[in-house]
KEKE-3310 file (N, C-alpha, C; in steps of 0.2 Angstrom, whole numbers, plus 5000, padded with zeros to 4 digits):
npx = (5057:5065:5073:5075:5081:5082:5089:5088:5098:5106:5106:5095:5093:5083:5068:5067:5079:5081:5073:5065:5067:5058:5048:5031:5013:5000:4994:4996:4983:4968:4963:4949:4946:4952:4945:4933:4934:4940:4931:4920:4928:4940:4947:4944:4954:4966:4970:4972:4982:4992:4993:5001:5013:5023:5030:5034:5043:5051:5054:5060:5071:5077:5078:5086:5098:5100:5109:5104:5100:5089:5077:5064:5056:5047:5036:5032:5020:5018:5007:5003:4998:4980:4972:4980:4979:4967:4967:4976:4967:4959:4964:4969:4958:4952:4962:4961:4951:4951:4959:4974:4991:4993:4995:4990:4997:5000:5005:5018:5021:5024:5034:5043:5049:5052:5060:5061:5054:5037:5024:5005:5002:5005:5004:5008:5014:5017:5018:5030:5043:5062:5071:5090:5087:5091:5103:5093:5086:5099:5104:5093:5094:5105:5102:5095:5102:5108:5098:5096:5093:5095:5104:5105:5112:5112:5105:5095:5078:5072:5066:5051:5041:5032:5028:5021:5022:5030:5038:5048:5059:5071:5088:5101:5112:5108:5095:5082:5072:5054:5041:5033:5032:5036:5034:5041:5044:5038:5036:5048:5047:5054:5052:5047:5030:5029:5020:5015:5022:5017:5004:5007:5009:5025:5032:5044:5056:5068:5083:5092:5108:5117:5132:5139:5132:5137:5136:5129:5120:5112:5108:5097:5088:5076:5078:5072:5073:5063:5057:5049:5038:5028:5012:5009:5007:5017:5026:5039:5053:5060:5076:5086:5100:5112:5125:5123:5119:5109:5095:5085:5072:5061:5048:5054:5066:5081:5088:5097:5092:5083:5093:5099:5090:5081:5091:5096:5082:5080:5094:5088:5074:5079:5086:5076:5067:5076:5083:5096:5105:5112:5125:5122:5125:5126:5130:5130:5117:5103:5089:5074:5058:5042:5030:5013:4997:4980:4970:4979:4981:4987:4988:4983:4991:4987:4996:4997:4998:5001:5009:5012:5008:5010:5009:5012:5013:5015:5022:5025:5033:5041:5033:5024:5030:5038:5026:5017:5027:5028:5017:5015:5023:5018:5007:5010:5017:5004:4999:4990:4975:4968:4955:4957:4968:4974:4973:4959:4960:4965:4961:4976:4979:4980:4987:4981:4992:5002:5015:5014:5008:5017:5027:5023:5020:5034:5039:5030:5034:5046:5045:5037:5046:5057:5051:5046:5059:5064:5058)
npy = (5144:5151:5143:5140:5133:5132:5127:5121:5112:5097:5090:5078:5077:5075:5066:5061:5054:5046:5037:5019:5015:5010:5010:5012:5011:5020:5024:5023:5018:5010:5008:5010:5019:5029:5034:5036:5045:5057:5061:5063:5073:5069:5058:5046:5052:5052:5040:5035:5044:5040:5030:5026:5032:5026:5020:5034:5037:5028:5028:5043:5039:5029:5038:5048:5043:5039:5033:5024:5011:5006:4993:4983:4973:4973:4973:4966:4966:4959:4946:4946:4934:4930:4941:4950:4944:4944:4958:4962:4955:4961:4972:4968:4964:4978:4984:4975:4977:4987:4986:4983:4977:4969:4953:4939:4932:4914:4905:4894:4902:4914:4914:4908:4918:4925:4921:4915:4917:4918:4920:4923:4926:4936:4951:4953:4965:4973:4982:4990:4993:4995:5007:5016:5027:5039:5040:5043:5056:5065:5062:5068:5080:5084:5080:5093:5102:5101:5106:5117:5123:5132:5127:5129:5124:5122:5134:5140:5146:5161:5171:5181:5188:5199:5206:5212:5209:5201:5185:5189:5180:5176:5173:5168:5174:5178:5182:5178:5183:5180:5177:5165:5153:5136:5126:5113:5107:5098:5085:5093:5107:5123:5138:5154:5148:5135:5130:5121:5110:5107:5105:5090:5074:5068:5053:5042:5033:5017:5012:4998:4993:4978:4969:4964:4954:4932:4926:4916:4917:4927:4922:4916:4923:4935:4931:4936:4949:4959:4972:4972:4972:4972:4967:4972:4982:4990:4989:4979:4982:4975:4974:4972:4979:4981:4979:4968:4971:4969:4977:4983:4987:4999:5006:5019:5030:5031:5035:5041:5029:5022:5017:5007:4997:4997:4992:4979:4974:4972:4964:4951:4951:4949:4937:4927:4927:4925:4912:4907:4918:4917:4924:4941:4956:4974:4987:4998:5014:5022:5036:5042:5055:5051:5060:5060:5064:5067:5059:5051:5056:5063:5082:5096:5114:5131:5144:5156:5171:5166:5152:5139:5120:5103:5092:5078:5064:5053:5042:5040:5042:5044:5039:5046:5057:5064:5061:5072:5082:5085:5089:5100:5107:5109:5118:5127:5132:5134:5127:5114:5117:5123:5117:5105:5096:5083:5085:5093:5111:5114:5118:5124:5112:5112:5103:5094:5092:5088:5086:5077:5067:5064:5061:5048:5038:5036:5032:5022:5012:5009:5002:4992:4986:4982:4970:4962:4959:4951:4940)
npz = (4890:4904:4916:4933:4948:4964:4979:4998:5002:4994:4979:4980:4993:5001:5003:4992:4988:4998:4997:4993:4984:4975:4960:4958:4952:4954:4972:4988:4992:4988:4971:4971:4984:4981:4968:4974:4983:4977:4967:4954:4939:4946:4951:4942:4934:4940:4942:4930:4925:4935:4936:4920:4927:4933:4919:4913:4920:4916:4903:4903:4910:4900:4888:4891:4894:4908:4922:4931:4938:4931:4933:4926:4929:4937:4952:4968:4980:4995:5002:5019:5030:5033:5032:5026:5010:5008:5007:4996:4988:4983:4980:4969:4960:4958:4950:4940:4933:4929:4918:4922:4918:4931:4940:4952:4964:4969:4985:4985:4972:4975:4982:4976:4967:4976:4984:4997:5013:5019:5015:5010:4997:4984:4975:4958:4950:4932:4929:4936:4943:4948:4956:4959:4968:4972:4960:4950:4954:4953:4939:4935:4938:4929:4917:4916:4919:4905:4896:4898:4912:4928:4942:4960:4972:4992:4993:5001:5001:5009:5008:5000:4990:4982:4968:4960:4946:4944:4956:4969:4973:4991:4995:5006:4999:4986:4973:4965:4951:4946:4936:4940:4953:4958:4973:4978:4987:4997:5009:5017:5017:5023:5029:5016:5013:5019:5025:5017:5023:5033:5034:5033:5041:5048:5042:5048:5037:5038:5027:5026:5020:5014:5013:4996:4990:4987:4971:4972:4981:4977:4965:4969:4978:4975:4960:4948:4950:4956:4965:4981:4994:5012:5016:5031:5045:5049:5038:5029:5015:5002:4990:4977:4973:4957:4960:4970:4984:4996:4999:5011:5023:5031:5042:5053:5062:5062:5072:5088:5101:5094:5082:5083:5088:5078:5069:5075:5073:5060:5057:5061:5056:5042:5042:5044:5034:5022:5025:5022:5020:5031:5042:5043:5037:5038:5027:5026:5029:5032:5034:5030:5028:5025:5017:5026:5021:5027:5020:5014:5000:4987:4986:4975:4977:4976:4981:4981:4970:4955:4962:4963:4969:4969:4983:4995:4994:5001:5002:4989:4980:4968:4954:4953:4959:4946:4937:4940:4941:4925:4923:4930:4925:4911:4914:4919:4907:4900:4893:4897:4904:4921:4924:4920:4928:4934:4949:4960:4964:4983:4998:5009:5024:5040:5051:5065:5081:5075:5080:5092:5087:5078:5085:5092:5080:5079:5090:5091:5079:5084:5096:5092:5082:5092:5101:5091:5086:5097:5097)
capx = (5056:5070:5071:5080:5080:5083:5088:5089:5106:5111:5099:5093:5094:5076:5066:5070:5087:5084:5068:5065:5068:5051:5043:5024:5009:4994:4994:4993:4976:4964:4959:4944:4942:4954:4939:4926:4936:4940:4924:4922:4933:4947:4947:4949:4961:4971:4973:4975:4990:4997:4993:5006:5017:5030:5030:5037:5049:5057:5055:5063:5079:5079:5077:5091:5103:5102:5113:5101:5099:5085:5074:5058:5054:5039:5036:5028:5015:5018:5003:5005:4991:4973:4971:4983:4976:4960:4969:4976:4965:4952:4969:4971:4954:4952:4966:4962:4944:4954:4963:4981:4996:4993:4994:4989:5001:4997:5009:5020:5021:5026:5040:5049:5048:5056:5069:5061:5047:5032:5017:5001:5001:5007:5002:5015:5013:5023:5020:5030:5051:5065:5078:5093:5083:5097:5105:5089:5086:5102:5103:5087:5096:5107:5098:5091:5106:5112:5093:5096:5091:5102:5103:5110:5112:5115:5103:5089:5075:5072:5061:5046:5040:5025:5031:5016:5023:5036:5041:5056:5064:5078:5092:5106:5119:5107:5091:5078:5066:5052:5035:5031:5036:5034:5035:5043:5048:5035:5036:5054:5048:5053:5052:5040:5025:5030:5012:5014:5024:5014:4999:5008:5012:5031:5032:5050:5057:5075:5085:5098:5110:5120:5138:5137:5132:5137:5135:5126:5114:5110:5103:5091:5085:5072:5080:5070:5074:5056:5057:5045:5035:5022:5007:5010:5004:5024:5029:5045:5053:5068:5077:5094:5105:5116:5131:5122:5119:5101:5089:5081:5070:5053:5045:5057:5072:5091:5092:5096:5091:5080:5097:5101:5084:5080:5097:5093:5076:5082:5095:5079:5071:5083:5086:5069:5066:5079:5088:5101:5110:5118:5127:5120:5132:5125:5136:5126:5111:5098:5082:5071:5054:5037:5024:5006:4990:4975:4967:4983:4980:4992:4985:4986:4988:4988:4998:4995:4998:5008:5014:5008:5012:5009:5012:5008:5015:5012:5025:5023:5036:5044:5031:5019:5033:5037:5023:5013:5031:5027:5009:5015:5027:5012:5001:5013:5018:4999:4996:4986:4969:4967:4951:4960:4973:4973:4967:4958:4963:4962:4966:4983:4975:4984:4987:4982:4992:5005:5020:5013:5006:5025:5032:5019:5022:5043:5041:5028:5038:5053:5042:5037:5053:5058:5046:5052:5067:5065:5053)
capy = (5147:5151:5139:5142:5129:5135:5117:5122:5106:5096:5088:5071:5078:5074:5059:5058:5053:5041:5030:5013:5014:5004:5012:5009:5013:5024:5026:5017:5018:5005:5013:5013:5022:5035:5036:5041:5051:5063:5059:5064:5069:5068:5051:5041:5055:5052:5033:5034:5047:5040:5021:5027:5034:5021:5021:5039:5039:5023:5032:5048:5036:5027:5042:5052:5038:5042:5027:5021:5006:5004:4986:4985:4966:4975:4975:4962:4967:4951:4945:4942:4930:4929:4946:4950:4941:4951:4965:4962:4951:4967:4979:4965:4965:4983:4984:4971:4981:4995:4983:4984:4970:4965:4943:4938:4922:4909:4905:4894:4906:4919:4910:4906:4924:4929:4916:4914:4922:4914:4923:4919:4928:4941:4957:4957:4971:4971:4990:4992:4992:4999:5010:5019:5032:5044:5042:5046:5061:5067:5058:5070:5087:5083:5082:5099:5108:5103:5106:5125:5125:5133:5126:5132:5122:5127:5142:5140:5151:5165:5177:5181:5194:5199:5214:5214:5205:5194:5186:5190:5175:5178:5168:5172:5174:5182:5183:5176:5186:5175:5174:5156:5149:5131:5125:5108:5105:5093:5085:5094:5111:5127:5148:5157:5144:5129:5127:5114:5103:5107:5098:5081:5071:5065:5044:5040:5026:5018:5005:4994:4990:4972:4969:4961:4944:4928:4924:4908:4919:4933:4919:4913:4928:4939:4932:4939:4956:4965:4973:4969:4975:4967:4970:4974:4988:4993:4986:4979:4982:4974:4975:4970:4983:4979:4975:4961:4971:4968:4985:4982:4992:4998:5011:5020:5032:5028:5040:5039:5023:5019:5016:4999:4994:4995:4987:4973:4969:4971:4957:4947:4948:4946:4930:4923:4929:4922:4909:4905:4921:4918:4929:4949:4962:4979:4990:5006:5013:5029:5035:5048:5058:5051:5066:5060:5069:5064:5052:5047:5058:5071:5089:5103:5121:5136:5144:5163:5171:5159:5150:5131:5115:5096:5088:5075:5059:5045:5036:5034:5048:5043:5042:5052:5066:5063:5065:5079:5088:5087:5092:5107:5112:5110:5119:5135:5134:5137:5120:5114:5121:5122:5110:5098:5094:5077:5085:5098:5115:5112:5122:5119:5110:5111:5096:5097:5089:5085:5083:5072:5060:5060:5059:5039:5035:5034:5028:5016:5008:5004:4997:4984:4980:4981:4966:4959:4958:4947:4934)
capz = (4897:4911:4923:4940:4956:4972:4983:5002:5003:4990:4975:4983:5000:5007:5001:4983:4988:5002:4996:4993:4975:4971:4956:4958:4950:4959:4978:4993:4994:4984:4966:4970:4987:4978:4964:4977:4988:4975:4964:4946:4933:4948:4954:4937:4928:4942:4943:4926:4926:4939:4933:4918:4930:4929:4913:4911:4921:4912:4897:4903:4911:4893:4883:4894:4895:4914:4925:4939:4938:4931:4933:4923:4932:4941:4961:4972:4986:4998:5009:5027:5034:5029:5032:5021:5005:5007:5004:4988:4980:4983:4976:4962:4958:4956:4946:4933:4932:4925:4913:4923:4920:4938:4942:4958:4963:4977:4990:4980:4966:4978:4987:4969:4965:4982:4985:5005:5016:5021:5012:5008:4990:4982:4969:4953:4945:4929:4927:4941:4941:4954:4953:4963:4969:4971:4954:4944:4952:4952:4934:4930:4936:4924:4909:4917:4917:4897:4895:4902:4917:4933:4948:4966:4979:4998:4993:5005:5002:5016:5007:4995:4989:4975:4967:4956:4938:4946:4960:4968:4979:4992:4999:5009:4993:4981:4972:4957:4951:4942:4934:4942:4956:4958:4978:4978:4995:5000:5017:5019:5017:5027:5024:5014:5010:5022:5026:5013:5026:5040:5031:5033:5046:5045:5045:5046:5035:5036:5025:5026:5013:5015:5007:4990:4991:4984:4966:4972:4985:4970:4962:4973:4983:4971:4957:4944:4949:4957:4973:4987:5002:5012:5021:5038:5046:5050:5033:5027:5009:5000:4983:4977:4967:4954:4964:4974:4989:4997:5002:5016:5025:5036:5048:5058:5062:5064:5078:5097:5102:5090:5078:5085:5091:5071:5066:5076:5069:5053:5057:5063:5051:5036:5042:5045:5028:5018:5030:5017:5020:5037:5045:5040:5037:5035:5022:5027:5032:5032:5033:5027:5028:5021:5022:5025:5021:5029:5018:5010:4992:4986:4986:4971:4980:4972:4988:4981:4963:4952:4966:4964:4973:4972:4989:4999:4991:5006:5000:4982:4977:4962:4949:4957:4957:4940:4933:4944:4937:4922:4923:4933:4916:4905:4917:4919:4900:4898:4890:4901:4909:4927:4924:4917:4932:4940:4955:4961:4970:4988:5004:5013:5029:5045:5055:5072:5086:5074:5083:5095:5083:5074:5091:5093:5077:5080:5098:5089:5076:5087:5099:5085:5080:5097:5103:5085:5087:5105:5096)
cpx = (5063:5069:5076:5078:5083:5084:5091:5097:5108:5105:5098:5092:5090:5072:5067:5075:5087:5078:5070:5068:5063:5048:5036:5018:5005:4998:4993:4986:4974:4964:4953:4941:4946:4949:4934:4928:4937:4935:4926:4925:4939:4948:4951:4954:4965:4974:4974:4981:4993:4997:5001:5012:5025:5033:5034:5041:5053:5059:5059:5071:5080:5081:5084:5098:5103:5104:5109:5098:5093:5080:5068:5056:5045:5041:5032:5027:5013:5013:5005:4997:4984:4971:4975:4981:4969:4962:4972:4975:4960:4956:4969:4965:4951:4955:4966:4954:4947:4959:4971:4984:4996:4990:4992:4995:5000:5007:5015:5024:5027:5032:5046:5052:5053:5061:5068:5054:5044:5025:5014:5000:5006:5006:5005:5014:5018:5022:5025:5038:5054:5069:5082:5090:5088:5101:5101:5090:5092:5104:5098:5090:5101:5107:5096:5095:5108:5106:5092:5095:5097:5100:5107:5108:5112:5111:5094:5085:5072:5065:5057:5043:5037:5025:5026:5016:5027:5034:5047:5058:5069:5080:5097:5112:5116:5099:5088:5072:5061:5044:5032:5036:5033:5037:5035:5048:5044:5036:5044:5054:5049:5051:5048:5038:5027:5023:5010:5017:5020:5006:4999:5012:5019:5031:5042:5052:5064:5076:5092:5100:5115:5126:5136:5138:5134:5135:5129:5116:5108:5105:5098:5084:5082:5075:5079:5071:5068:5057:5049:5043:5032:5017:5007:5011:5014:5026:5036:5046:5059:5069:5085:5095:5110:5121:5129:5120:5110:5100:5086:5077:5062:5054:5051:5065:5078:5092:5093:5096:5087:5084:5099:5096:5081:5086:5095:5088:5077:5088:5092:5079:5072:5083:5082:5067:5069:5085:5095:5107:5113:5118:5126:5123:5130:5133:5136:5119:5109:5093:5079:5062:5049:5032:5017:5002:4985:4972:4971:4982:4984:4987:4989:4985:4989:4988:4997:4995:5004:5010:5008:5014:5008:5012:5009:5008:5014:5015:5026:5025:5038:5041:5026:5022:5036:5035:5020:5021:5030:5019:5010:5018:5020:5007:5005:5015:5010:4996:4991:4981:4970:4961:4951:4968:4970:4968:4964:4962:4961:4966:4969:4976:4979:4982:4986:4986:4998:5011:5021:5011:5014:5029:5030:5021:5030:5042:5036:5031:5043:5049:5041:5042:5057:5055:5046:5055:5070:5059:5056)
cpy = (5147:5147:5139:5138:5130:5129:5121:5119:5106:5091:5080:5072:5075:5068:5057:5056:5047:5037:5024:5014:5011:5010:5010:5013:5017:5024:5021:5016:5014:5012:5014:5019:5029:5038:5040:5043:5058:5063:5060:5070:5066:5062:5048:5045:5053:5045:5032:5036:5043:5030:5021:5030:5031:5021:5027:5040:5032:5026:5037:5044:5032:5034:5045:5050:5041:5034:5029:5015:5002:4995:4986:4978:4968:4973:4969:4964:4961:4952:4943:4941:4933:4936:4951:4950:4944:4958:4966:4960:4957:4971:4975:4966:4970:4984:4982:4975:4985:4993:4984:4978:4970:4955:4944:4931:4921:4909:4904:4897:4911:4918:4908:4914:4929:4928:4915:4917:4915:4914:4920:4921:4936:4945:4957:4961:4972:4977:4992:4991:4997:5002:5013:5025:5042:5047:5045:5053:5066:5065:5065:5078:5087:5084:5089:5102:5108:5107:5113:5128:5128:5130:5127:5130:5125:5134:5139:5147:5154:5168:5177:5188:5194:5207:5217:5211:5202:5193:5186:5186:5176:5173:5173:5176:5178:5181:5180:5182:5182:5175:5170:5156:5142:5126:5117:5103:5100:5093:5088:5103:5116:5134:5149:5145:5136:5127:5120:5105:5099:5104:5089:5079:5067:5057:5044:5034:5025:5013:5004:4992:4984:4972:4966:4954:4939:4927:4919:4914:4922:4930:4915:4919:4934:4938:4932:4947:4960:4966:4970:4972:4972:4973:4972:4980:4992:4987:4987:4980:4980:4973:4972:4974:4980:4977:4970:4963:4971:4974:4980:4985:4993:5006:5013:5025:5030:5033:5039:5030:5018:5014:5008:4994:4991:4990:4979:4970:4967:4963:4951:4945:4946:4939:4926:4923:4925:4917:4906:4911:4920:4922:4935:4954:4968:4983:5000:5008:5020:5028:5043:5049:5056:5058:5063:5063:5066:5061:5052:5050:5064:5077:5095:5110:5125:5142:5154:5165:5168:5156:5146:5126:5108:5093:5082:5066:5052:5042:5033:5041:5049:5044:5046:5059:5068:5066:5071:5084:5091:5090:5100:5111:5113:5115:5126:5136:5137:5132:5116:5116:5120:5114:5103:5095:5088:5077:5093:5104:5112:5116:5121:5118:5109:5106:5097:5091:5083:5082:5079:5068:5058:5058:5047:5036:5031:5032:5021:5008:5005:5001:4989:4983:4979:4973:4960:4957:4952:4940:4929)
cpz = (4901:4915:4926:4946:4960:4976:4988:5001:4998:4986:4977:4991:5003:5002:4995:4982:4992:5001:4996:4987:4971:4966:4954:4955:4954:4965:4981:4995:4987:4979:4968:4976:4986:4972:4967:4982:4983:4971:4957:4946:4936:4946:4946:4934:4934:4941:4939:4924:4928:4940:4928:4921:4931:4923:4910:4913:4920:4905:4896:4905:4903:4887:4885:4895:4906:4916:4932:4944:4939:4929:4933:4926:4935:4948:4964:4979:4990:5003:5014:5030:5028:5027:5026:5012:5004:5003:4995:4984:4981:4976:4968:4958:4952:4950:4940:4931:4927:4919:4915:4921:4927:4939:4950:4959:4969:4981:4986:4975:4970:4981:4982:4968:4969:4983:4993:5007:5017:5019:5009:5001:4990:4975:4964:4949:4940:4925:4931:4940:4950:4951:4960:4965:4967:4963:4950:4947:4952:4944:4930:4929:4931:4919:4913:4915:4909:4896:4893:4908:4924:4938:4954:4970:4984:4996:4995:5004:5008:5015:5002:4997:4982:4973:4962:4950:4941:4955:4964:4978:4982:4993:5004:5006:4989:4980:4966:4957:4945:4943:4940:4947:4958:4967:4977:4983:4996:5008:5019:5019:5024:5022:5023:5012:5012:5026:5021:5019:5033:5040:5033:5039:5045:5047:5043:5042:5033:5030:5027:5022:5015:5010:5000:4993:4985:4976:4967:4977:4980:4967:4965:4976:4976:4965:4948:4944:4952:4962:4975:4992:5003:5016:5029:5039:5047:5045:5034:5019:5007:4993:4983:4970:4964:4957:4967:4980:4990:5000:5005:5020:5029:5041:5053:5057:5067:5068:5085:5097:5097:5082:5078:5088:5083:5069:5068:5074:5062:5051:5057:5057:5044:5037:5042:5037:5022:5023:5027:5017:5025:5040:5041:5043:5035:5034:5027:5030:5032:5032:5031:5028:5024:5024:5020:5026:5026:5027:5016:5002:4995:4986:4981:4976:4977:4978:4990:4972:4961:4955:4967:4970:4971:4978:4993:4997:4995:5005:4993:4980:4971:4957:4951:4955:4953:4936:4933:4939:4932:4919:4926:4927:4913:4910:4917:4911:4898:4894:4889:4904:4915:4928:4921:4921:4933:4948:4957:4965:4976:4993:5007:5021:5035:5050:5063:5075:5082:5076:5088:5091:5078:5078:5090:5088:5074:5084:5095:5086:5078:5092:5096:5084:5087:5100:5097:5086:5091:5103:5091)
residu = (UNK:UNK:UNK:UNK:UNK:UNK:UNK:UNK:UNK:UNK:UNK:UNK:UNK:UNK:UNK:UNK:UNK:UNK:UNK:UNK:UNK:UNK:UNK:UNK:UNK:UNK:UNK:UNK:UNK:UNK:UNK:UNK:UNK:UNK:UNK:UNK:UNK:UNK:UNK:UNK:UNK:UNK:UNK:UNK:UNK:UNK:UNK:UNK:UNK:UNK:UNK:UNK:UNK:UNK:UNK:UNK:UNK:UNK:UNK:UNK:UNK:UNK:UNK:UNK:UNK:UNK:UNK:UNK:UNK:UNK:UNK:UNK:UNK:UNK:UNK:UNK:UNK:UNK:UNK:UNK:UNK:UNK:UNK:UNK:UNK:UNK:UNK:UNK:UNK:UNK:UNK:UNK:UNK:UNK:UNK:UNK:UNK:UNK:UNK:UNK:UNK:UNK:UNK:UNK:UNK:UNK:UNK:UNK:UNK:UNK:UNK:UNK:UNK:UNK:UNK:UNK:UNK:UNK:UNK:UNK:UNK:UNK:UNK:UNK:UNK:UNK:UNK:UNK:UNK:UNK:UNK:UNK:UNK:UNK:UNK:UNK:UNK:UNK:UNK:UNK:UNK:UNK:UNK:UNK:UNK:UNK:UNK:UNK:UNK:UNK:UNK:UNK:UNK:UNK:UNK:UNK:UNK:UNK:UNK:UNK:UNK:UNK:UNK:UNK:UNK:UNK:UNK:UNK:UNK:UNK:UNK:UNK:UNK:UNK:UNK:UNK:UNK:UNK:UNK:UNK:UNK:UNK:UNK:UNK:UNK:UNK:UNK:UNK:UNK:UNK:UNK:UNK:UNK:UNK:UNK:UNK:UNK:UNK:UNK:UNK:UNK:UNK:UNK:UNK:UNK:UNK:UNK:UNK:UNK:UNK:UNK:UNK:UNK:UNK:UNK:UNK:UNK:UNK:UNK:UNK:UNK:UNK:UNK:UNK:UNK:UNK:UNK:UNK:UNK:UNK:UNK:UNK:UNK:UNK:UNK:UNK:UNK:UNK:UNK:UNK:UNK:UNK:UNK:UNK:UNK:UNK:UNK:UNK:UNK:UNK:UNK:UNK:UNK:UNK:UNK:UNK:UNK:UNK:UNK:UNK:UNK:UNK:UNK:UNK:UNK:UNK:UNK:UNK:UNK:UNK:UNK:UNK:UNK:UNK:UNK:UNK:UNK:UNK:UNK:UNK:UNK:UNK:UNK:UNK:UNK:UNK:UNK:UNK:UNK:UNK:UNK:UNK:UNK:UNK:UNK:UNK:UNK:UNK:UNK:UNK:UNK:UNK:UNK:UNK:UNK:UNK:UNK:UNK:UNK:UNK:UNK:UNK:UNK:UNK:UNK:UNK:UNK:UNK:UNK:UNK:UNK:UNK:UNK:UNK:UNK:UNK:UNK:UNK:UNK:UNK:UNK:UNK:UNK:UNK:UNK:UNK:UNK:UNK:UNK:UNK:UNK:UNK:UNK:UNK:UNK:UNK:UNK:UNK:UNK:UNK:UNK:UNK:UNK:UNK:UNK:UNK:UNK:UNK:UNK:UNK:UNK:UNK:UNK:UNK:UNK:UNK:UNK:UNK:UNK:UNK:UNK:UNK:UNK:UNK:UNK)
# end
């Protein structure tokens, strides 16, 4: 088959580019209220899928020789207070129900594993790995293009059009004409069939990257290698990249005021966290686009003729977007049935009253680290 990718910018541009880099299994949502929200056959083909989810896209960066610095250690889901410990010994539970490698580790345990913190446990999943986020998927276009595939950046789709056996996509510079088209803007779409973004409410998320640290810190602070989030309802998440530098990160955008309001917390809280670093030097800094659905599960659309979509990722874009790609190949090669998708067809659902609720949740989270920051 032909394949042609259309990228408004430049390939990493919108959240594939500026994540956390955590590779995690399933969803933020428990297995099990994922099983009975979408019921049967969805529910478990999906936590299945998207249990191996990891899994394949280690295999595609090993397979591909792709440089991204990829770390199979697995992830730790840190509790914060009692409330906390509920939550993942429910999520661990579940988990080992379904025969996952998930541990549970007590305080202790968790605090050797982290190199600091205060938690009351923590989830290790040793399905779980990190990567440069960036590299792979630029990493993956890569392998697209020897593969055959073209790709044109800077060619924002304008127009669409259903000529009867094709469809014929504009831009400003020129034209595809195409069978299939697979709508893979998520929470960043515009143009024809941006009904997909208008679905999700946008949750902003920044990080911070720290110069390279010490040889002696390196070896203390995560030094096994797993990245890390916790419980809080305006979570934080950290990693350390090959070079030594610490990912840092949480709820919120580097804009206006909000850029030095976060910076601050982020200093806070590094320190509270690991008090062995000292003085904290950010290198750099960004932030990007989560799109949330309304219960927190992606959504198949079938947007008109040939023109599919998976969207709705909530934070869990890496293997999630992955695999759902490869399910969309097999599903337009004709490989796959429609009744044998992960998830059902479902109607795009317009979000009411969304721009005030993306307004609350930016003025929220700097609030909280704002009030952070002074404690």
């Amino acid at each position: 088959m032909r394949v042609g990718l259309l990228e408004a910018s430049e390939i990493g541009f919108g959240g594939s580019g500026r994540n956390v880099g955590l590779v995690n299994p399933g969803m933020w949502i428990m297995p099990d209220t994922l099983a009975a929200t979408l019921g049967s056959p969805f529910g478990e083909r999906l936590i299945e899928l998207l249990g191996r989810g990891p899994q394949k896209v280690f295999e595609l960066i090993e397979k591909h020789g792709i440089e991204c610095e990829l770390e199979r250690a697995g992830t730790l889901h840190c509790a914060v207070g009692r409330r906390g410990l509920q939550e993942i010994e429910m999520r661990a539970e579940q988990w080992q129900q379904r025969g996952a490698r998930v541990v549970l580790l007590n305080a202790e345990e968790t605090r050797r594993k982290i190199g600091g913190g205060n938690y009351t446990s923590a989830l290790l999943d040793e399905r779980a790995g990190t990567i440069q986020p960036l590299a792979y998927v630029r990493g993956l276009a890569r392998v697209a293009l020897a593969a055959g595939a073209k790709i044109f950046t800077r060619s924002q789709v304008l127009t669409a059009s259903d000529t009867g056996s094709r469809w014929r996509i504009g831009t400003a510079k020129g034209s595809v004409n195409a069978k299939w088209v697979i709508v893979a803007t998520d929470a960043y779409g515009n143009g024809p069939w941006s009904q997909v973004r208008r679905e999700q409410i946008h949750l902003p998320y920044f990080n911070f990257v720290t110069r390279p640290l010490s040889d002696h810190l390196r070896a203390s602070i995560l030094p096994e290698r797993q990245g890390a989030w916790d419980t809080r309802e305006v979570l934080s998440s950290f990693r350390l990249d090959r070079s030594g530098r610490l990912v840092f990160g949480s709820v919120g955008a580097l804009e206006r005021a909000g850029a030095s309001v976060h910076r601050a917390w982020a200093v806070r809280s590094l320190r509270r966290l690991f008090p062995q670093l000292g003085d904290v030097e950010f290198e750099a800094g960004w932030f990007g686009m989560i799109g949330m659905t309304s219960d927190n599960l992606p959504r198949f659309h079938k947007l008109d003729r040939n023109v599919v979509a998976f969207s709705g990722y909530n934070g869990r874009g890496i293997a999630p977007g992955t695999v759902f790609g490869s399910v969309l190949a097999s599903y337009v090669l004709g490989q796959v049935a429609e009744k044998d998708l992960p998830l059902p067809v479902a109607p795009v659902e317009e979000r009411r009253f969304r721009a005030a609720r993306e307004a609350l949740y930016r003025a929220g989270a700097q609030l909280v680290h704002l009030i952070e920051a002074r404690l």
